[in-house]
C-alpha positions in Angstrom: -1.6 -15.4 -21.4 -4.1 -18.1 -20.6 -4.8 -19.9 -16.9 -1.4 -22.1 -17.4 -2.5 -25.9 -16.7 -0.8 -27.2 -13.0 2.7 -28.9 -14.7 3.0 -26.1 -17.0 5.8 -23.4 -15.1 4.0 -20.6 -16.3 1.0 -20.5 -13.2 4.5 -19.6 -11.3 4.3 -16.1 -12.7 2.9 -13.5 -10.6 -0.4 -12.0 -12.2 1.7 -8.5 -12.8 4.6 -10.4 -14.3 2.2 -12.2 -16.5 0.9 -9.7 -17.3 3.9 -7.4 -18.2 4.9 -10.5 -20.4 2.2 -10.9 -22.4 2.7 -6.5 -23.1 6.7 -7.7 -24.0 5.1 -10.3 -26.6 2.7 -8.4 -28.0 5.5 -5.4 -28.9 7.0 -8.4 -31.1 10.7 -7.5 -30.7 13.1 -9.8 -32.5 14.9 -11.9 -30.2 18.5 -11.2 -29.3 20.0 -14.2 -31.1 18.2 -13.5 -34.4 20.1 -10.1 -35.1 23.4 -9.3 -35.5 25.6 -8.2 -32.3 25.4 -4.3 -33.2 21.7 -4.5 -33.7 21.1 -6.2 -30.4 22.9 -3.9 -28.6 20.8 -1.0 -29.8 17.8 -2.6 -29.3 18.8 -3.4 -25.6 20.1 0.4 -25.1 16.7 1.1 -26.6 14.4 -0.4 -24.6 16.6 -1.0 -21.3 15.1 1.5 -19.0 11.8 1.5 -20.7 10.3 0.0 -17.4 12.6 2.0 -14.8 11.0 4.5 -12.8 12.2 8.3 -12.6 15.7 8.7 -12.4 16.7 9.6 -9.2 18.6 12.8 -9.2 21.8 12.7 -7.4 25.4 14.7 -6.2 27.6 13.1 -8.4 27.5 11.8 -11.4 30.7 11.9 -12.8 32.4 10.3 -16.2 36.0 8.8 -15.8 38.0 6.2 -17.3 39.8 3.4 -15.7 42.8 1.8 -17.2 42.7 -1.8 -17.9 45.8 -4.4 -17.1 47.0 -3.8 -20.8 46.2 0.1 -20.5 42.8 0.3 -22.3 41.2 3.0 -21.2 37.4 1.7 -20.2 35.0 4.2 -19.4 33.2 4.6 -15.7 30.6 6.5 -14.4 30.7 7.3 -10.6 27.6 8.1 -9.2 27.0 9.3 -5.5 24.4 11.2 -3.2 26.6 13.5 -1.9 30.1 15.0 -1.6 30.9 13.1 1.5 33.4 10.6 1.6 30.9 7.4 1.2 31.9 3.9 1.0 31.9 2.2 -2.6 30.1 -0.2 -4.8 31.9 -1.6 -8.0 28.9 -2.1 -10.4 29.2 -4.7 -13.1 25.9 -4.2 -15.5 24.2 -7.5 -16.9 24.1 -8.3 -21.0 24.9 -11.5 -21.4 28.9 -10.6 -21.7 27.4 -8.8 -25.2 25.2 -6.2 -25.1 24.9 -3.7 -22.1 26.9 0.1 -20.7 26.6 2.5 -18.7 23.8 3.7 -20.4 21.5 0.8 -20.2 22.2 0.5 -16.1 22.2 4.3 -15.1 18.7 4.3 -13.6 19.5 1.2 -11.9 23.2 2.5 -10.7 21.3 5.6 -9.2 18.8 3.1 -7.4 21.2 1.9 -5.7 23.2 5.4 -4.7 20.5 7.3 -3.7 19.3 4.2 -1.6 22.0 3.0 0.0 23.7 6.0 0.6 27.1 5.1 -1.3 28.5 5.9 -4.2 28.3 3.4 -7.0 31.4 2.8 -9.8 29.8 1.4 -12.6 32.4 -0.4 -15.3 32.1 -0.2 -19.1 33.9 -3.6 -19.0 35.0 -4.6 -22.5 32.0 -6.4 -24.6 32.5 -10.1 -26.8 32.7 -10.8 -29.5 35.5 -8.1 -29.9 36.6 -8.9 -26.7 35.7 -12.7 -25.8 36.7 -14.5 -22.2 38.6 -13.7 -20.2 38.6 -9.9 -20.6 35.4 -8.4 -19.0 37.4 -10.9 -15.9 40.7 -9.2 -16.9 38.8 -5.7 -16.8 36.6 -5.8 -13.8 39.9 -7.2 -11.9 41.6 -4.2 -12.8 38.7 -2.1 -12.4 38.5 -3.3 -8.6 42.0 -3.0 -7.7 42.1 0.9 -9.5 39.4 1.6 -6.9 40.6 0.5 -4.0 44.0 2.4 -4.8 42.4 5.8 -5.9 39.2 5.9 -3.6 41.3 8.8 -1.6 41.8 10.4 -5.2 37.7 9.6 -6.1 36.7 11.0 -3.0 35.3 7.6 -1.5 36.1 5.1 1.8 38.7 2.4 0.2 38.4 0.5 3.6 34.5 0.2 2.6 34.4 -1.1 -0.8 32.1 -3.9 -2.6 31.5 -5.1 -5.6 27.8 -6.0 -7.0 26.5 -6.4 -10.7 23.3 -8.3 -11.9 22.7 -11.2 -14.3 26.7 -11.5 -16.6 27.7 -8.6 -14.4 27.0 -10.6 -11.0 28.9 -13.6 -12.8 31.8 -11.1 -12.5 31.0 -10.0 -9.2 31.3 -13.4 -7.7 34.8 -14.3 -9.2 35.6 -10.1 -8.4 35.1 -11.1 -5.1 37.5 -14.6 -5.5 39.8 -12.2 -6.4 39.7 -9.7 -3.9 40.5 -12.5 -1.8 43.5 -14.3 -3.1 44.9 -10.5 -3.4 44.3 -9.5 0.4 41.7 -6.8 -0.8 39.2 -7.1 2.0 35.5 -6.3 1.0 32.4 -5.3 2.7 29.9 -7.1 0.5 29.5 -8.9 -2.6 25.9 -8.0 -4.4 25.0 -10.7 -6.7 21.7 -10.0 -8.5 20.1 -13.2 -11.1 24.0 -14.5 -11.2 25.0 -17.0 -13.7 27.1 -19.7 -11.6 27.4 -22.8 -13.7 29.2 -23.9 -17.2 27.1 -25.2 -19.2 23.4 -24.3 -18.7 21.8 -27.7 -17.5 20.4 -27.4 -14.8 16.6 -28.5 -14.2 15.8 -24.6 -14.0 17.2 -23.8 -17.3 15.0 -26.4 -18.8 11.8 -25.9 -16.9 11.7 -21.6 -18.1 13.8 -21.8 -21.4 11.2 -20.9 -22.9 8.5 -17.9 -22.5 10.5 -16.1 -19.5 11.9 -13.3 -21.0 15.8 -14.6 -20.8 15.3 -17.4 -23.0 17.3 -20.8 -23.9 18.3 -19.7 -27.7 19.5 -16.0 -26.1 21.7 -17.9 -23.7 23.4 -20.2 -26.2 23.8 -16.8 -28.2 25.6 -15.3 -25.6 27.9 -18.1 -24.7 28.9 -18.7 -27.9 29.8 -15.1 -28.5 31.7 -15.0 -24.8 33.4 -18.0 -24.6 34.9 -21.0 -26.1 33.1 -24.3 -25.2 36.8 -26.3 -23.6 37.1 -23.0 -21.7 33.3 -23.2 -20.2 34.5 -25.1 -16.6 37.1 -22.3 -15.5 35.6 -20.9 -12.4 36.3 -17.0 -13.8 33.3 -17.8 -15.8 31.6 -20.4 -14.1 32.2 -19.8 -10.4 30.6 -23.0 -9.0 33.2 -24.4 -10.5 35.8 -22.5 -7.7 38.5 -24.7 -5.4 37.4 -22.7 -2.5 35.1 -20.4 -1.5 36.3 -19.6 2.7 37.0 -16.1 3.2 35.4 -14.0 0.4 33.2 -11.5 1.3 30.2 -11.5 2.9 27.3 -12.2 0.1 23.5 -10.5 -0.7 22.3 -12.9 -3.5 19.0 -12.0 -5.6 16.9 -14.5 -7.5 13.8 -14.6 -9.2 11.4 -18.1 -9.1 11.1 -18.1 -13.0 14.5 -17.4 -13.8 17.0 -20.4 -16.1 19.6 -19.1 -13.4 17.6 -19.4 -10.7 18.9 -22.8 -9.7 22.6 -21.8 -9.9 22.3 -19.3 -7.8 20.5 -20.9 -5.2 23.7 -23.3 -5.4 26.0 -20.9 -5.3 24.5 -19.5 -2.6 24.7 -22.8 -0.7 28.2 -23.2 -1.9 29.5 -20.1 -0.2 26.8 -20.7 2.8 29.1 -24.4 3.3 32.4 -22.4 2.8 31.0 -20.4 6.4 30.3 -17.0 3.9 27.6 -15.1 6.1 25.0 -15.1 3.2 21.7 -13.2 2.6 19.2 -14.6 0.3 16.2 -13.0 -1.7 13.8 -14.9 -4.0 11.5 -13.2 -5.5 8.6 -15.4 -6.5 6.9 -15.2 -9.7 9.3 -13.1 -11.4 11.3 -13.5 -14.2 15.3 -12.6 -15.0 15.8 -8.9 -14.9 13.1 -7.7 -12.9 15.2 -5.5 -10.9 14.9 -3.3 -14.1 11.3 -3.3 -13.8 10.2 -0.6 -10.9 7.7 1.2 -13.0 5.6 -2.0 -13.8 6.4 -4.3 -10.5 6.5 -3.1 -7.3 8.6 -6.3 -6.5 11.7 -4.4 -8.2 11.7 -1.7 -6.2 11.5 -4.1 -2.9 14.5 -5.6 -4.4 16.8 -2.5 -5.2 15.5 -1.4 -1.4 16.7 -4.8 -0.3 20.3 -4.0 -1.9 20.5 -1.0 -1.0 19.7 -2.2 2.6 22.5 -5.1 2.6 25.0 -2.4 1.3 24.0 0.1 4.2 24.6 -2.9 6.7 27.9 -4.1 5.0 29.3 -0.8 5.0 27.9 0.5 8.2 28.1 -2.7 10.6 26.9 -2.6 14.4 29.6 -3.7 17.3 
């Protein structure tokens, strides 16, 4: 990638996330939104933790299922260091609402276990266009409540219990965390990672990098259009900007990157719920693009930010008096 001239958003990139473009580009991959759904997903699965580092080797790693409000079974996969009775993380893994599992976030899932000390719940949430909006809300709902009445059953703290989830999956985090709210379920943390926040994708950040940046314009439209119905796009279960009231959810770690379409939304949200008196903790990472936090092998910036997770999780769950 040539010296990018000073108006053009590309000299934002760091020279390792220039770099580690410019190696995505040259594998010419077909975009997301030129293949149909079942081949994206198994390109994603494919190349998902390509750029993860070792897999850290853990306690627990355990398959269950969770039963949705209409009695689906999902599958789960609980992860945890040890056979203590740790506090709990709800994980919500990013896709666009499309693509994504367990599968694609288990190095990731185990990041955050083995460095925070917790056990982590990650949700197979249902996937659009089989299952478009609101059911991944409807599942992850369910999904949180299920924990917090069978953490004695799972072995974990249900009075230390968050929720977290990166990119779609933070999306559901945030409103997870409405939720948990308006039903008295008190949580330590929310975790929001690259959240999407807004409706309908127009902010100035979504313009400046929809192009070139990895998560590009025509991959969001794709997603969206798979997800959701366009008169449904300003309910605040999928945009969460769009929320009444923010007082009194939990206590939020958001994490953006500079060159992200979404990083503008979240630096609103995080404002939003900052002006609602939510004690918030905010990382930018400059230079780097959306779903970095997958990238620990080739940027050492990932690995700061799973530590910086893994850090606000320790805190939430293990506050000083």
């Amino acid at each position: 990638m040539a010296a990018a001239p000073d108006d053009d958003p590309a000299r934002l990139l760091s020279p390792s996330m220039r770099g580690l473009l410019d190696r995505i580009a040259r594998a010419g991959r077909p975009p997301f939104h030129t293949l149909p759904v079942h081949e994206a997903r198994r390109a994603y699965a494919a190349a998902a933790e390509v750029l993860e580092p070792t897999r850290p080797v853990l306690s627990r790693v355990e398959a269950l299922q969770v039963p949705a409000a209409d009695g689906t079974p999902l599958g789960a996969r609980l992860y945890a260091p040890s056979h203590d009775r740790l506090p709990a993380l709800l994980y919500l893994h990013g896709g666009g609402f499309v693509i994504g599992g367990l599968d694609t976030h288990d190095a990731l899932c185990r990041q955050l276990a083995a460095r925070s000390g917790g056990a982590v719940l990650a949700l197979d949430y249902r996937l659009a266009p089989e299952h478009r909006f609101p059911t991944a809300v409807d599942d992850t709902w369910a999904a949180l409540r299920w924990l917090a009445q069978h953490a004695g059953h799972l072995g974990v703290d249900g009075r230390r219990l968050a929720v977290g989830g990166d990119s779609a999956g933070g999306t559901l985090a945030a409103v997870a965390a409405i939720h948990a709210r308006d039903i008295g379920l008190p949580l330590a943390l929310q975790l929001l990672i690259t959240p999407g926040a807004t409706a309908h994708a127009d902010t100035t950040s979504h313009r400046r990098f929809a192009q070139g940046f990895l998560l590009d314009a025509p991959a969001i439209a794709w997603f969206f259009d798979h997800y959701i119905d366009r008169e449904q796009r300003d309910d605040w279960r999928f945009a969460p900007l769009h929320a009444d009231d923010l007082q009194g959810v939990a206590p939020a770690c958001v994490v953006l990157a500079e060159c992200d379409p979404l990083v503008d939304e979240g630096l609103a949200y995080a404002d939003r719920l900052r002006m609602a008196g939510v004690p918030v903790t905010l990382e930018l990472a400059r230079g780097l693009v959306h779903d970095f936090i997958k990238m620990g092998r080739a940027l050492p910036e990932a690995l700061a930010a799973q530590q910086a997770c893994a850090d606000a999780l320790r805190e939430a769950w293990n506050p000083t008096t």
